[in-house]
C-alpha positions in Angstrom: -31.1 13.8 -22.4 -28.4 16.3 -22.8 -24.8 16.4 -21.3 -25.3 18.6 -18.7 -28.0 17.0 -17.1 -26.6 13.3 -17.0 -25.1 14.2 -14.0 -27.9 15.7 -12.5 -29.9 13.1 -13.6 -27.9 10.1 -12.3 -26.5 11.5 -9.2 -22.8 11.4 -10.9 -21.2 14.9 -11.0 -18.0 16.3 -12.2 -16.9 16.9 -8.2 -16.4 13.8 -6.0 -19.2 13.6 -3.4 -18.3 16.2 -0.4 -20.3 14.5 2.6 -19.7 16.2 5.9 -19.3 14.5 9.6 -23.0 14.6 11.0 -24.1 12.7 14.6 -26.2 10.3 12.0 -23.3 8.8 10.0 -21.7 8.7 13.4 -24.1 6.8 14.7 -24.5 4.2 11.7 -20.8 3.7 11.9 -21.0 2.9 15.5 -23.5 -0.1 15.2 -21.4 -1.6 12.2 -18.4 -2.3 14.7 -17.1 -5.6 14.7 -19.1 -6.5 11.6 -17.8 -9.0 9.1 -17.6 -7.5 5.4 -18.2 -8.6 2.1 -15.0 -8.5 -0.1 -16.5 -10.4 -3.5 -15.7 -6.9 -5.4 -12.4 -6.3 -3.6 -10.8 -9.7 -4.4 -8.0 -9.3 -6.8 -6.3 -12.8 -6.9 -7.6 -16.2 -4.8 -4.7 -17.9 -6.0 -0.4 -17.6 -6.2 0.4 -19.0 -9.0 3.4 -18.1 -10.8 2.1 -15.7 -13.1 0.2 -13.7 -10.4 3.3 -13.8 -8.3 5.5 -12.2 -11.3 3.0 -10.0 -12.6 2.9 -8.3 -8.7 6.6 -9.0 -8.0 7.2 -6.7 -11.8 4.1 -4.2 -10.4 6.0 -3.2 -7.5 10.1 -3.2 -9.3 11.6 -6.3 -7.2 13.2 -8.3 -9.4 14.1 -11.0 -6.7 14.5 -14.2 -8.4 13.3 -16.0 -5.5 9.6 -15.0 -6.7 10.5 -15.1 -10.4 12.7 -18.0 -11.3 11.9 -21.4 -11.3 15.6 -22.3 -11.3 17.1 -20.2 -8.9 14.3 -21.0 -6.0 14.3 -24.8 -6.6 17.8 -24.2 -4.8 16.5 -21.9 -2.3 15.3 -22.4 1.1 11.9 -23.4 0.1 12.8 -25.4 -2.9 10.3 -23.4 -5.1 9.1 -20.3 -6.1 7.6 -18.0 -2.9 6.1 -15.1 -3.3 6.9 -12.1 -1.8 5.0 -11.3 1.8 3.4 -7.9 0.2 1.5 -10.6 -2.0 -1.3 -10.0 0.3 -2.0 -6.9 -1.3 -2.5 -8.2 -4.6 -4.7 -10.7 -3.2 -6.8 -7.9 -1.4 -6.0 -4.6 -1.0 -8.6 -3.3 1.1 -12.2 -3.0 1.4 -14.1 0.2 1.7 -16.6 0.8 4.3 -19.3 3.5 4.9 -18.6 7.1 5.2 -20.9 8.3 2.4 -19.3 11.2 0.5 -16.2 11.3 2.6 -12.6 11.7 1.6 -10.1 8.9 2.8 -6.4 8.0 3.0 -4.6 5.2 3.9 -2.7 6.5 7.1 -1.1 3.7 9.3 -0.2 0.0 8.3 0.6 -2.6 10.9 1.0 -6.1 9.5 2.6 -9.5 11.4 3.3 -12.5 8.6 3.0 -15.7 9.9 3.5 -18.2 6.8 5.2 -17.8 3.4 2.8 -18.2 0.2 3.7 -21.0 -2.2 2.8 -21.3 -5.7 -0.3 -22.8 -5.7 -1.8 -21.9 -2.3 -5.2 -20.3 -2.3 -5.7 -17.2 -0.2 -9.3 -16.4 1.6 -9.3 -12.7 3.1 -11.6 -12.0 5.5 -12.1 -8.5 6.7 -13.5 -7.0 9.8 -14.3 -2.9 10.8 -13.0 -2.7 14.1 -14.3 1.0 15.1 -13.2 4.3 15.1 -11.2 7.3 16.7 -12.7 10.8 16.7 -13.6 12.8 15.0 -10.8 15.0 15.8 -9.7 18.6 14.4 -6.3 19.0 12.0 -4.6 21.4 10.2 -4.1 19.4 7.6 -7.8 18.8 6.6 -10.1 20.1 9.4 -12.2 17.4 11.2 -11.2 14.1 10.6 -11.6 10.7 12.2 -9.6 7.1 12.0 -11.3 4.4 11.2 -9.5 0.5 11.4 -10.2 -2.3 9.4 -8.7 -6.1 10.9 -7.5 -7.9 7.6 -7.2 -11.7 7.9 -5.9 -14.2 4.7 -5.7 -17.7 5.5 -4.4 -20.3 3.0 -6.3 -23.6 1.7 -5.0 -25.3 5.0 -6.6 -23.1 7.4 -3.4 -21.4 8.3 -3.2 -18.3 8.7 -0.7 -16.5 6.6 -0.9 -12.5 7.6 -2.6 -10.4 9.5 -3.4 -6.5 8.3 -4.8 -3.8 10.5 -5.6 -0.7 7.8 -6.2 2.7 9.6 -7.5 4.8 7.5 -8.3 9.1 7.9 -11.7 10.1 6.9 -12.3 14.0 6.2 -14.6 16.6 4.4 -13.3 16.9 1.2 -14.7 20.8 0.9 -12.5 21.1 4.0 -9.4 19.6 2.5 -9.9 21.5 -0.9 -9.5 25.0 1.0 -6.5 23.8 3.0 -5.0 22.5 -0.6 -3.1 25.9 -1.4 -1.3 26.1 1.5 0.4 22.6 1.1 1.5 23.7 -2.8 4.8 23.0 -4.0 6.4 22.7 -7.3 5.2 19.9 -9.1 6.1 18.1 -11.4 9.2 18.4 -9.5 12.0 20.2 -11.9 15.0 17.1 -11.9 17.7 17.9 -14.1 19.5 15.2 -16.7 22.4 15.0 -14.2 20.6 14.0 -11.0 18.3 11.9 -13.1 21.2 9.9 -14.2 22.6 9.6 -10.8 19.2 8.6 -9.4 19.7 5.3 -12.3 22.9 4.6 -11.6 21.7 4.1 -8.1 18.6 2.1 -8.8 21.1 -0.4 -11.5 23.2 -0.9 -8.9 20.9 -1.9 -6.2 20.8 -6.1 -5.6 18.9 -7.9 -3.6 21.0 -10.1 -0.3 19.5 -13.3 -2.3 21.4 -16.9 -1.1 24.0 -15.9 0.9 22.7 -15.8 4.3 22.7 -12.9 6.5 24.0 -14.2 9.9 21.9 -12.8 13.0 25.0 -13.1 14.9 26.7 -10.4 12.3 25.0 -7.6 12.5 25.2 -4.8 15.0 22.4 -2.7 16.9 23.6 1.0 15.1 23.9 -1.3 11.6 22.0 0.3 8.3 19.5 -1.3 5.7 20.8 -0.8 1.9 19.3 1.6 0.3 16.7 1.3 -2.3 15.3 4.2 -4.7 11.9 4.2 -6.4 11.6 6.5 -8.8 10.9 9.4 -10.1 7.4 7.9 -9.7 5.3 7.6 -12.8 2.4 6.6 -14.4 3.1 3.3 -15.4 4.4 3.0 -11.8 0.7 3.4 -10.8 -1.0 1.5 -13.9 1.6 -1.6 -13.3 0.7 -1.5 -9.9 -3.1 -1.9 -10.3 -2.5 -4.4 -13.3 -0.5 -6.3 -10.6 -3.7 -7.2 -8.8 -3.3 -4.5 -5.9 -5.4 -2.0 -4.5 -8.6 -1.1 -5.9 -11.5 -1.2 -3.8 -13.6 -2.3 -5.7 -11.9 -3.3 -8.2 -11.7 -1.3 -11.4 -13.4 -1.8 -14.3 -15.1 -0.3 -17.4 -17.7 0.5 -20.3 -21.1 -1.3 -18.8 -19.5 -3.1 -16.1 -18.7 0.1 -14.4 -21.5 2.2 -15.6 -24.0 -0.2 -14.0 -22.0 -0.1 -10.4 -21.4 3.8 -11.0 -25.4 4.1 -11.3 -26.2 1.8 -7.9 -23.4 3.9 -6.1 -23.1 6.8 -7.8 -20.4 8.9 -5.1 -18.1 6.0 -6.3 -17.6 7.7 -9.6 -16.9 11.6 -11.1 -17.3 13.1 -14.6 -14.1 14.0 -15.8 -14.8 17.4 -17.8 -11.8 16.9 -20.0 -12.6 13.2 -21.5 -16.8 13.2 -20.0 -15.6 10.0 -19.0 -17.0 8.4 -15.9 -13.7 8.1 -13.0 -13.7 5.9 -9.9 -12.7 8.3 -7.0 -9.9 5.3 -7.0 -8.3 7.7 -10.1 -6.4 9.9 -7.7 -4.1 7.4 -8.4 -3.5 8.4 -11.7 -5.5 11.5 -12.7 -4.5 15.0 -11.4 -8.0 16.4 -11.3 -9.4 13.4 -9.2 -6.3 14.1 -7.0 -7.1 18.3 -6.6 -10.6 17.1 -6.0 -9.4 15.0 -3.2 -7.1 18.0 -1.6 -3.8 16.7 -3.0 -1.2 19.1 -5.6 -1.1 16.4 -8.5 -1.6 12.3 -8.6 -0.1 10.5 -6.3 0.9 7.0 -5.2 -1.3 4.2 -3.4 -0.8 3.9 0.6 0.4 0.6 0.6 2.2 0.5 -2.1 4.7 2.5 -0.3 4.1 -0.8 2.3 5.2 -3.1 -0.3 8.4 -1.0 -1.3 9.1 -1.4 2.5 9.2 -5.0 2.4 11.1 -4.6 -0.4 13.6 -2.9 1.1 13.4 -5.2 3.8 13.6 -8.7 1.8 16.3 -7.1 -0.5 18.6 -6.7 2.9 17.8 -9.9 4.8 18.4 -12.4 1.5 16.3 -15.3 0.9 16.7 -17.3 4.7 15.7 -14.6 6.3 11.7 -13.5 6.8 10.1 -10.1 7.6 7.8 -11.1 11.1 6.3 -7.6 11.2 6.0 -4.4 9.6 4.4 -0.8 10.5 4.4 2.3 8.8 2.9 5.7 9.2 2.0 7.6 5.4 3.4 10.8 6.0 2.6 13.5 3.1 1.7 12.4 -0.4 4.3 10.6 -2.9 3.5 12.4 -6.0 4.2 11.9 -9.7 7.5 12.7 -10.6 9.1 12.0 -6.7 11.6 9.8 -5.9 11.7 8.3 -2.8 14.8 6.5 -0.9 13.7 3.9 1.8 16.3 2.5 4.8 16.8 1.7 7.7 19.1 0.6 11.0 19.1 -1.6 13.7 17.6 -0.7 16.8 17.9 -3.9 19.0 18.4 -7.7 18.3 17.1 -10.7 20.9 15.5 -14.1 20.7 12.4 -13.5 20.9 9.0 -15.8 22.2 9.0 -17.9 19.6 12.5 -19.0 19.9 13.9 -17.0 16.7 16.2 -14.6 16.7 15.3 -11.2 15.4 16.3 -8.0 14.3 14.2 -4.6 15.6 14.5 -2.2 12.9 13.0 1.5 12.3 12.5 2.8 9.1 12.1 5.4 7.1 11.3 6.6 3.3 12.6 9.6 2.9 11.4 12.0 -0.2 13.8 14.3 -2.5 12.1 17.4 0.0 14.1 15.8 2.7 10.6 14.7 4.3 10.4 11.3 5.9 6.8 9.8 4.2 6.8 6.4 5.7 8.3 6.6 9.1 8.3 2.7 10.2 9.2 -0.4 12.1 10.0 -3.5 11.5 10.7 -7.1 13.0 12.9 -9.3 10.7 14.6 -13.3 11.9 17.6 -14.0 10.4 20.0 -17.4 10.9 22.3 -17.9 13.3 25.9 -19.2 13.0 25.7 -21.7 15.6 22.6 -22.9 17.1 22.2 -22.7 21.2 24.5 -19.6 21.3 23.3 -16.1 22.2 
């Protein structure tokens, strides 16, 4: 069997798969609403314990020591190591879900967090497809739908510590190739030594809130977030955040392992005619011809790992007595290799709210080095209060 007709042979080519919308897969996608899914390949890490919560806490730059040091939290608020609420994610990313030869990103996150994650605890996910918009016509890719998957992970107690609702755009990848030249800009973007050095200054300099509590009562509606860089976004960005635990779906893998699931699901996978390696389509990540394939300039970074810089941002600001309640963000134009991206936010309103804390309302953004904001967001935050009963 020769080269060239391995992929002919075993249904793995050196394109991804470019599937179309038809009334069929429309059809087969309908009757799978509300249906439970399996998530044995998507499961990165069942339980917290200290070396999973480092290894994700280092994957995604927050060196809080509330996740990382044993002595500093045993004099925190929880009197041990936590980890931080994007923890989730390196428990299970996501899950995918029909849509046979389809392109996909990660458009809108909405997550509520309902308990912190000890050292120790074991997290169940348990995921759910809750239907479907469209599909719809774009600019940006031609016809497209949005599809939603319900994201549960409960602890060993039964209680449950976040909820996720992934929305996801699905297009036709031929569609989104043709559209690719008009989105083209320079990349890898062209930094020079000096703003390079200004853009670490700013990154040493950044430090998280940590024990000294952020009063409720002190801040003001109008008030802003720090700001907190990322960046410029490499490789080893995206490689430290998969070694963290987050994101693939499946999970990745190699040499037989993968070959075996390439061969049962063969538009999982592409030839790469540089190495004639096999490449999950998860490589976009990491590998700029999986990423042309897909539409996009270059590689570029994982939805919600822009998420979990978000709570970063968030956690940095509050310190360790406060907690994130809620978080939503909209992906908005790729992160590439080489950005750098500045996240922040202010205060839009404060109140005690139903469950008798009081709370912060904040929107949020991410905003790129092309002046484009890529994670336009919300967020609900509690804080302490100075004196309790007083409003």
């Amino acid at each position: 069997m020769t080269t060239t007709e391995t992929p002919q042979d075993t249904g793995i080519g050196k394109e991804l798969a470019t599937g179309r919308f038809t009334d069929e897969m429309l059809a087969q996608m309908r009757e799978l609403i509300g249906t439970e899914l399996r998530t044995d390949a998507c499961v990165n890490n069942e339980y917290a314990t200290r070396l999973a919560v480092l290894r994700f806490a280092e994957g995604i730059g927050d060196d809080n020591p509330l996740w990382t040091d044993e002595a500093y939290a045993a004099s925190g608020p929880f009197g041990e190591i936590i980890a931080p609420p994007s923890f989730i994610f390196a428990c299970l990313g996501s899950v995918q879900v029909g849509w046979r030869g389809l392109g996909g990103f990660h458009a809108e996150t909405d997550v509520t967090f309902h308990a912190p994650i000890k050292v120790g605890d074991k997290i169940t996910a348990r995921v759910w497809f809750d239907g479907f918009d469209g599909p719809t016509d774009s600019s940006f890719g031609g016809r497209r739908i949005k599809d939603y998957l319900r994201q549960e992970y409960w602890n060993q107690d039964g209680v449950l510590v976040a909820r996720f609702i992934c929305a996801r755009m699905r297009f036709e990848r031929g569609e989104m190739q043709k559209r690719r030249t008009s989105r083209t800009i320079e990349l890898p973007h062209p930094w020079s030594d000096a703003e390079l050095e200004r853009i670490e200054e700013d990154i040493l300099a950044e430090t998280p809130r940590g024990a000294e509590p952020r009063y409720w009562d002190d801040v003001q509606v109008g008030d802003e977030l720090d700001t907190l860089t990322k960046g410029p976004i490499g490789l080893t960005d995206e490689i430290a955040y998969v070694a963290s635990g987050a994101a693939p779906i499946p999970r990745l893998s190699a040499h037989g392992v993968a070959l075996r699931r390439y061969r049962k699901h063969p538009k999982w996978a592409f030839r790469d005619p540089s190495t004639h390696a096999l490449e999950p389509v998860y490589s976009v990540h990491y590998n700029d011809y999986a990423a042309r394939l897909q539409g996009a300039q270059i590689a570029y970074d994982v939805g919600i790992q822009r998420t979990c810089w978000q709570l970063h941002s968030l956690t940095h600001w509050i310190g360790d007595t406060g907690s994130v309640k809620a978080v939503h963000g909209q992906y908005r134009a790729h992160v590439y290799l080489s950005d750098v991206v500045r996240l922040g936010g202010k205060v839009v309103g404060k109140e005690i709210d139903a469950d008798g804390d009081a709370v912060l309302h904040l929107e949020t953004w991410a905003h790129n080095q092309r002046e484009q904001n890529c994670m336009p967001g919300t967020a609900t935050v509690a804080l302490p209060r100075r004196a309790e009963g007083t409003v």
